[in-house]
C-alpha positions in Angstrom: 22.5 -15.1 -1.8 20.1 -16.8 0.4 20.3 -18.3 4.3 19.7 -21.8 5.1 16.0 -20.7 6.4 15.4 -18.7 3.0 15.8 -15.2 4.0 18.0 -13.2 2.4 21.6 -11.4 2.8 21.2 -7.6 2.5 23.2 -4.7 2.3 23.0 -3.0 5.7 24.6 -0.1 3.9 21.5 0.6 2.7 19.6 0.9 6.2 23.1 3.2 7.2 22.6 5.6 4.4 18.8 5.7 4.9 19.4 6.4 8.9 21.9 9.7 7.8 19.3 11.0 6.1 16.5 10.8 9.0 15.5 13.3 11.5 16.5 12.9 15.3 12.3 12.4 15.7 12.4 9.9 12.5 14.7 8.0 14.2 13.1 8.0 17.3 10.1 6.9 15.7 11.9 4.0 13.7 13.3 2.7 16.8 10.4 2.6 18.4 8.5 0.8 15.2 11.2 -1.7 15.1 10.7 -2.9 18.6 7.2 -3.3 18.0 7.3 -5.2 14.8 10.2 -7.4 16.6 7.7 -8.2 19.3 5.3 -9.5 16.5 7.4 -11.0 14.1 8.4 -14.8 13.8 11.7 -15.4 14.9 12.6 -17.2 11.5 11.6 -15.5 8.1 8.6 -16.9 6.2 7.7 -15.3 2.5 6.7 -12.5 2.9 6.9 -11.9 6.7 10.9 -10.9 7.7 11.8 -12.4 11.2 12.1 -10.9 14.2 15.8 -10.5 14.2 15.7 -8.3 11.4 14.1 -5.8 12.8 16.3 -6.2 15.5 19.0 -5.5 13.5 17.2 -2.2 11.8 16.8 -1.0 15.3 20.3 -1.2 15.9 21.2 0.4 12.6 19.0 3.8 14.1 20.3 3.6 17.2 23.7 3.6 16.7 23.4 7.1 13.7 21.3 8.8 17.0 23.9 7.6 19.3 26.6 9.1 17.1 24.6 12.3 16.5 24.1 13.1 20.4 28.0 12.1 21.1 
């Protein structure tokens, strides 16, 4: 299914079970990749680039499994 601006839905259950599977320092590093490549991003999604608030989003994903882990 697509969006209005073209991207695409996805299955953040994906990104979830990918973020179980990561190191504490794997995450760390994700998060901190994410918030670059949100900086640099377009903030709507143009083929092939993904927009901004995607990785957003995939920082939040981490985030929240290193959250959990350190609760």
């Amino acid at each position: 299914m697509n969006l209005h601006n073209g991207t695409s839905i996805l299955d953040w259950n994906y990104y979830e079970s990918k973020a179980k599977k990561m190191s504490d320092a794997q995450l760390l590093f994700s998060i901190d990749d994410c918030k670059k490549a949100e900086s640099s991003a377009p903030d709507h999604a143009t083929f092939p680039c993904k927009a901004s608030g995607f990785y957003s989003d995939e920082k939040c994903v981490y985030a929240d499994e290193l959250r959990r882990r350190l609760k």
